[in-house]
MARBA-971698 format. One record per residue (C-alpha): x, y, z; residue in three letters. Coordinates in steps of 0.02 Angstrom, whole numbers, plus 32768, in hexadecimal, padded with zeros to 4 digits. Layout:
XYZala...
***
This chain:
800080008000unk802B80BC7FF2unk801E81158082unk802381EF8065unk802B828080E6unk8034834080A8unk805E83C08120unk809E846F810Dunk8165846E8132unk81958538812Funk813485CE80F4unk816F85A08039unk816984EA8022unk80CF84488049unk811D83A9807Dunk80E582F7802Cunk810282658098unk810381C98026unk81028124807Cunk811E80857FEEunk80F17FF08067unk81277F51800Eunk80BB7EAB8030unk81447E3E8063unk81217DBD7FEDunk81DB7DBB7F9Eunk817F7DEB7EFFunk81B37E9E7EB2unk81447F247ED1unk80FE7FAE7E70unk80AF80597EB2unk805D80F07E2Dunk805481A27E6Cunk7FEB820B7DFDunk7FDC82D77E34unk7F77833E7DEBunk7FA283F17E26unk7F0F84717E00unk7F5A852D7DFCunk7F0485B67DF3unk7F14861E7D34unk7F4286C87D92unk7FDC867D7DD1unk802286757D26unk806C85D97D2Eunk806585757C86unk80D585087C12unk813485A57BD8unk817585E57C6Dunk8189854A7CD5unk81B784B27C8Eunk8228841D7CBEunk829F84707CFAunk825384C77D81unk81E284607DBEunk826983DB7DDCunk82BF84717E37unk824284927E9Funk822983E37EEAunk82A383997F56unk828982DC7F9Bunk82EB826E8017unk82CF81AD7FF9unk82E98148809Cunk82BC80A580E8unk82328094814Dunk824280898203unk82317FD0825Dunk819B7FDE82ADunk81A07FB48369unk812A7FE083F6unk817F80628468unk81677FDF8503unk81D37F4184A5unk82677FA9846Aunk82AA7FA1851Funk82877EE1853Funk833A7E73852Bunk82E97E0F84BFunk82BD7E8F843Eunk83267E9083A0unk834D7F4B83A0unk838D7F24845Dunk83DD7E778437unk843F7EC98397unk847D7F63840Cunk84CB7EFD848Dunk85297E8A8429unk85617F0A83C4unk85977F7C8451unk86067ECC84ADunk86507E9883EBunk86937F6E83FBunk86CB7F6184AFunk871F7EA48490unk87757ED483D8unk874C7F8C839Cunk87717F6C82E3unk87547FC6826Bunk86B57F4D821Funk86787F4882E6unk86907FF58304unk862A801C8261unk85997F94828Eunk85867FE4834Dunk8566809A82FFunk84E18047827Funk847D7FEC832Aunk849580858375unk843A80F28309unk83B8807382CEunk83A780608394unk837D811B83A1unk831A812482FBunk829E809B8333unk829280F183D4unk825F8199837Aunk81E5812D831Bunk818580CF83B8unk818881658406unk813781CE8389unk80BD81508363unk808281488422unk807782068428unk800982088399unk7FA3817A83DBunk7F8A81E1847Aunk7F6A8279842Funk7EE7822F83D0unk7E8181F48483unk7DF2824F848Funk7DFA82558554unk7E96823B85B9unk7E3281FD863Cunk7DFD815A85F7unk7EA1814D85AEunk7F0C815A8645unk7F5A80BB860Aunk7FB1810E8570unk7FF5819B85CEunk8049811C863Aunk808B80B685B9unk80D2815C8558unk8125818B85EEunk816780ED863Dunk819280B0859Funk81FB81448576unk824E81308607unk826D806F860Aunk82BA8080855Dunk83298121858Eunk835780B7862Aunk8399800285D7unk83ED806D8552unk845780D985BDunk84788035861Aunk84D17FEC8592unk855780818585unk85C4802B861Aunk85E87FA78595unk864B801A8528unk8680808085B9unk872D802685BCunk87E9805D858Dunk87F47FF184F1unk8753805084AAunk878C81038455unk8740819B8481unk86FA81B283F4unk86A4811583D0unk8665813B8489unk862081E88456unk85B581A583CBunk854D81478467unk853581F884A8unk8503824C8408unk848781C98415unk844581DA84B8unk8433829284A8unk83BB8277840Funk834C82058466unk8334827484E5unk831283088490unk82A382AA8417unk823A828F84C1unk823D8333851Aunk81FF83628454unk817682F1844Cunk813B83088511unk813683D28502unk80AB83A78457unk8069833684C4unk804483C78545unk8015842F84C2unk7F9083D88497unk7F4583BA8551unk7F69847B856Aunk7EF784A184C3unk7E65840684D5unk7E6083FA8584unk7E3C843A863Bunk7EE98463867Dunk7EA2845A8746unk7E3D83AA871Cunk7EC9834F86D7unk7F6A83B5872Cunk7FB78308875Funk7FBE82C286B1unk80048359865Cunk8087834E870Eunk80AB82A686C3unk80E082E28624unk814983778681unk81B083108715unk81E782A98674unk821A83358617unk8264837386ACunk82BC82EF86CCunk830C82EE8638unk834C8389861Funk83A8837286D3unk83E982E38693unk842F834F85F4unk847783D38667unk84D6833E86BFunk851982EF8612unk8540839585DFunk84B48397853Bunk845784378500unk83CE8476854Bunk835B851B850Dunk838D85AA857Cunk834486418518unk83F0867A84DAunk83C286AB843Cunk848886788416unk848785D5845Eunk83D2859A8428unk83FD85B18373unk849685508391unk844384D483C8unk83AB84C7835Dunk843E84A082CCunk8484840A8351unk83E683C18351unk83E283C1828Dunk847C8371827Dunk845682FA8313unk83C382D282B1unk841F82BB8200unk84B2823D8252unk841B81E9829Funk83BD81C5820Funk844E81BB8190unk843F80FB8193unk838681008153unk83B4817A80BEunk83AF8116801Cunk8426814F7F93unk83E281717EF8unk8439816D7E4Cunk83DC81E67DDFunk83DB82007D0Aunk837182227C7Funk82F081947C52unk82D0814A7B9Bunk8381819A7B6Cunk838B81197AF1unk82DF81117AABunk82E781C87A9Dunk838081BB7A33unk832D813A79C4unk828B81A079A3unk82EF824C7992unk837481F17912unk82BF81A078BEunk828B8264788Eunk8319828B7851unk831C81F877E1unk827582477796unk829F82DB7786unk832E82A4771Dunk82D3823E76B3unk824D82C87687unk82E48334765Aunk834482BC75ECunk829382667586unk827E8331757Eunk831F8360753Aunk832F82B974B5unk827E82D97477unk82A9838A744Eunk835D835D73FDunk830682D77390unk8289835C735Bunk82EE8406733Dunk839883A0733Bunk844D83EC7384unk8462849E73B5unk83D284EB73A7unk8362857973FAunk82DB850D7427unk8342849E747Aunk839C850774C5unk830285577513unk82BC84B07535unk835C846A7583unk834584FD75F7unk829A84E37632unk82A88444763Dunk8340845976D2unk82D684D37710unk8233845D7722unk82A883CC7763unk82CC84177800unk8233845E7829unk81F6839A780Eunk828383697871unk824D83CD78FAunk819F83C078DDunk81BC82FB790Eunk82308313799Aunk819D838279E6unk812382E079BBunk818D825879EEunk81C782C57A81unk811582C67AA9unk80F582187AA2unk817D81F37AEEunk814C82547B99unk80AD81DA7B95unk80F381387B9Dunk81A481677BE6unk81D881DA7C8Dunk824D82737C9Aunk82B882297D14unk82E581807D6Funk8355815C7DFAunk838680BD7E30unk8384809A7EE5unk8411802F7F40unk843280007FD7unk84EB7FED8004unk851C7FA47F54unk84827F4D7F4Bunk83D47F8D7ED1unk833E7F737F0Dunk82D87FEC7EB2unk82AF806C7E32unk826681117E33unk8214815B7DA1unk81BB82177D7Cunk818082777CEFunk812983337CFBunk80BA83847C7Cunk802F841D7C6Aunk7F9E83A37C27unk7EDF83EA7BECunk7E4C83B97C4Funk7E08834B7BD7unk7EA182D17C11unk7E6982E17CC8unk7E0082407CF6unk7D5F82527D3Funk7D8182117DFDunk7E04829F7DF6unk7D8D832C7DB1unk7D0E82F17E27unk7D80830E7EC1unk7DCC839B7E89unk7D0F83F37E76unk7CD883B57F25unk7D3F842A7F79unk7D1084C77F02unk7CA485457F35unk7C49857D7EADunk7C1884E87E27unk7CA184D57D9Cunk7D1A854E7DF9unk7DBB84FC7DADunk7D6885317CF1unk7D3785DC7D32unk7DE085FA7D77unk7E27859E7CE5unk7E9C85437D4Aunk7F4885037CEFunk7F5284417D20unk800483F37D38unk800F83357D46unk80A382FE7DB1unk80CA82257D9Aunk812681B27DF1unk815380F07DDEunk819880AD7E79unk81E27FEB7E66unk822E7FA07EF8unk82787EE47F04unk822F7E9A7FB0unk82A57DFD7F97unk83467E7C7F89unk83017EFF8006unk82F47E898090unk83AA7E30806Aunk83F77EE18089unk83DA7EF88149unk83D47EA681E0unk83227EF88221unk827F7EC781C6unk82697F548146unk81A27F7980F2unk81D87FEE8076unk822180AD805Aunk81D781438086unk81FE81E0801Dunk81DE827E805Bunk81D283077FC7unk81CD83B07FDFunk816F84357F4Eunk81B484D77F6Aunk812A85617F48unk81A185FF7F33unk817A860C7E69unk80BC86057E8Cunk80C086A47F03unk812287257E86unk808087577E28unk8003875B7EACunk7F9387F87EFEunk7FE0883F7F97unk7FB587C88029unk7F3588448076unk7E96888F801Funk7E37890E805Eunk7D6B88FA805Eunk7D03897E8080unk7C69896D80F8unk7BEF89BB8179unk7BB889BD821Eunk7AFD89B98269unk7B0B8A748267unk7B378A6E81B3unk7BF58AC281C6unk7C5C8A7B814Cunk7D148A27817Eunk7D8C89B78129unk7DD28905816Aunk7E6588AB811Bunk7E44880F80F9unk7ECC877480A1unk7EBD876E7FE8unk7ECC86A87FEBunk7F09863F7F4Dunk7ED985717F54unk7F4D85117EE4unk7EDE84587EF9unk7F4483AF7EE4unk7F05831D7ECEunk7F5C82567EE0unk7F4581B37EAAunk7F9981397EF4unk7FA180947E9Bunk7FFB80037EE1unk7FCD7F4B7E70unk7F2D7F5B7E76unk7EF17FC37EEFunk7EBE806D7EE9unk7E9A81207F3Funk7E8B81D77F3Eunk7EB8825A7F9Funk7E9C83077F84unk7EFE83927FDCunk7ED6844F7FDAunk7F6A84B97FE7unk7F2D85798030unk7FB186037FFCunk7FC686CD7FF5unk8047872C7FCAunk80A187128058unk80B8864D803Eunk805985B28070unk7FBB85BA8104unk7F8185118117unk7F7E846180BBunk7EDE840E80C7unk7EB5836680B2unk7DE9835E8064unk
***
C-alpha cells in the first residue's frame, strides 16, 4: 500500500510524506503516483514560463528506509532485537574495536535511537488522539514509563564501552546518541502538553500534565549533569543549538537515507526516434531534389530554388517530428529515473515525468474531487485553472530489500518537498481592503487576506489497489497558510 501525509514545512514550501509499504511476499512491487496540481490562471504559471526545469528545481525529495516498527514498551525488553543487536555490538567494540566492529556498533546505535524516535512518536500520536485522558490513564502511563524504561536500559549499557581499550571517540558516538533520545522526548512531551493545555481543563487533570513535566524535568537535569544543551533564552546559544539538533538528527538518521543514482530516462529510445526524423526529413529532401534534377536537369534556376526550399522544409520536418515523437515519448516514457541501492546492492527504481496537460485528459474521479471542494459550481473553468500532472513509478525488489539489513524493513518512505516561491511573484498584495458599515450606517474599511488555493489531487496505485486524496493548499502573497486534507 501507499501511505501519504502533506503538511506545510516553512512559509514557502508543502511537504509530501510518501510511504511505499511492500507486501512481503518476496515478489517485486510496484507503486503509481499520479498529481494533478490545479493553479489558478492569475498566477501566470504555464508551459512557457515554467517548464522542466523548474519544476524539478523546485522539488526536493529524500528517499529513506522505513523505520522498524516496534511498540515503545518492547524496545527496552533484552529480548528485543533492537536491544539484543545493541549489546552485542557494544561487547564485540569493547572486546576487539576494529575497524568492521567499530563501524557495526555506530549502525545499532543509531538504528537503536531511530526506532526509539519512531515508538515514541507513534505513542504520542496515539495519545493525542484520546478523546479523554481520563479513561485513558493507561496510555499516559505507558508513554511515560516507557520512555523512561527505554532511556534507563540504554544508558545502562554505556559501562560496557566505558573501558580503556575503547577510544574516546567511539565512546562519544554513545553520547551523541543518548543526547538525541532525550531531546526527541522532552520534544514530543512539551506537544504532548500542548495539547492538554489547548483541549483540556488544566485544574481537572494537573497531575497528568505533572506527569508529562517531572519527566521532562527530569531530563533536562540529567542533560545539565552530562553536560548536553538545554534552551536558556540566549538568543546566541539557542540558535546554536537548534543547528546541533539538526545535525544530531542527520548522523542519526544517516543510516536510513537511501542513495539514489539519478539520469535521464528513455535516453536511448529518444535517440532512436530523434535519429528516425531526421531520416525523413532527408528522404523528403533528396526524392525532392532527384525529381527536380530529372525534370529541369544540372544547374539550373529551378533547381536551385528547389534545392533551397527543400533544405529549408527538411528541418522544419525534422523538428516538426522531434516535437511529435518528443511528445509521445513523454506518454509512455518518464523525465527522470534513479536507481536506488542499498550499500552496493539495487533494490529499486524510481521513475517521474511532469507535464501542463488540458482538462479533457483529467479523468473523471479526479474532476469530481477536484469540484467537491469548489465553491461556486465549475470554479476551476471560471478561474481557468492551468493543470500540471506530476508521475511517478516506484519499483522496489522485496527479495533484495530485505537481504540488505539486519532489521525487518516494509518499504521506503520519501519525503518531497514543492517549494511555492515561483507561485507567489505575481500575486495581489496579501491584504485587501473591503469597505463596509456599521448599524449607524458610518462607513470603515477592514483588511482582509487576499487568499490563492492551488488544489492537488493523488492517486495512489499500488497492483491493484487504488485511492485518492485530495489536498488544498491556501496561499497569499506572503507564502503558504494551511494544507488541507478534503
Amino acid at each position: 500500500m501507499i501511505s501519504i501525509q502533506a503538511k506545510k514545512h516553512d512559509n514557502f514550501s508543502v511537504e509530501f510524506k510518501f510511504g511505499f509499504n511492500c507486501r512481503e511476499d518476496g515478489v517485486t512491487d510496484d507503486f503509481s503516483v499520479n498529481a494533478w496540481m490545479f493553479v489558478p490562471n492569475s498566477l501566470d504559471i504555464n508551459p512557457e514560463n515554467y517548464g522542466k526545469k523548474q519544476f524539478y528545481r523546485d522539488i526536493k525529495s529524500n528517499v529513506r528506509l522505513i523505520t522498524p516498527v516496534y511498540l515503545l514498551k518492547d524496545i527496552s525488553k533484552d529480548s528485543s532485537l533492537p536491544m539484543q543487536s545493541l549489546r552485542q555490538a557494544l561487547e564485540n567494540v569493547a572486546s576487539n574495536p576494529s575497524p568492521e566492529d567499530i563501524d557495526a556498533y555506530e549502525y545499532h546505535l543509531k538504528m537503536f535511537a531511530a526506532i526509539f524516535k519512531s515508538a515514541l512518536r507513534d505513542q504520542a500520536s496515539h495519545l493525542r488522539s484520546a478523546r479523554s485522558l481520563e479513561t485513558a490513564g493507561y496510555l499516559v502511563d505507558d508513554f511515560v514509563s516507557g520512555a523512561r524504561l527505554v532511556l534507563l536500559k540504554f544508558r545502562s549499557l554505556y559501562r560496557i564501552i566505558d573501558i580503556p581499550t575503547v577510544s574516546e571517540k567511539t565512546r562519544s558516538l554513545f553520547r551523541l546518541c543518548d543526547e538525541f533520545m532525550s531531546h526527541v522526548v522532552e520534544v514530543r512531551t512539551i506537544r504532548i502538553i500542548r495539547k492538554i493545555d489547548a483541549s483540556f481543563n488544566s485544574e481537572v487533570y494537573s497531575g497528568i500534565r505533572e506527569e508529562f513535566m517531572s519527566l521532562i524535568r527530569d531530563e533536562r537535569q540529567y542533560k545539565h549533569a552530562m553536560g548536553y544543551g538545554v534552551v536558556n533564552n540566549d538568543s546566541r546559544h539557542d540558535r546554536q543549538l537548534v543547528y546541533h539538533h539538526g545535525m544530531l538528527k542527520k548522523f542519526i538518521e544517516s543510516e536510513l537515507y537511501i542513495r539514489l543514482d539519478k539520469k535521464k530516462d528513455g535516453v536511448a529510445v529518444e535517440q532512436i526516434y530523434y535519429s528516425i526524423a531526421a531520416g525523413i526529413a532527408m528522404i523528403f529532401a533528396t526524392a525532392v531534389a532527384w525529381h527536380t534534377q530529372v525534370r529541369y536537369g544540372n544547374i539550373t534556376w529551378p533547381l536551385f530554388i528547389v534545392l533551397v526550399v527543400s533544405y529549408m522544409l527538411k528541418d522544419r520536418i525534422k523538428d516538426l517530428l522531434r516535437y511529435y515523437f518528443a511528445h509521445k515519448l513523454g506518454n509512455k516514457y518518464y523525465d527522470k529515473k534513479a536507481t536506488v541501492t542499498i550499500g552496493k546492492s539495487r533494490v529499486g527504481v524510481i521513475k517521474e515525468g511532469f507535464d501542463f496537460i488540458s482538462d479533457s485528459k483529467i479523468p473523471s474521479q479526479v474532476k469530481a474531487l477536484r469540484e467537491k471542494a469548489s465553491s461556486v459550481e465549475d470554479e476551476s473553468r471560471i478561474f481557468e485553472e492551468k493543470i500540471m500532472l506530476y508521475r511517478k513509478h516506484v519499483t522496489i525488489d522485496d527479495a533484495a530489500l530485505a537481504a540488505n539489513d539486519d532489521y525487518p524493513m516494509r518499504g521506503i518512505n520519501e519525503i518531497m518537498r514543492l517549494h511555492l516561491t515561483r507561485f507567489t511573484h505575481k500575486m495581489d498584495n496579501p491584504e485587501v481592503p473591503i469597505d463596509s458599515f456599521d448599524d449607524s450606517g458610518k462607513l470603515f474599511s477592514i483588511k482582509v487576506q487576499k487568499l490563492y488555493y492551488v488544489n492537488i489531487v493523488f492517486q495512489l496505485q499500488h497492483d491493484s489497489e487504488v485511492e485518492y486524496h485530495h489536498f488544498r493548499i491556501t496561499m497569499t502573497r506572503n507564502g503558504v497558510q494551511e494544507v488541507e486534507h478534503i
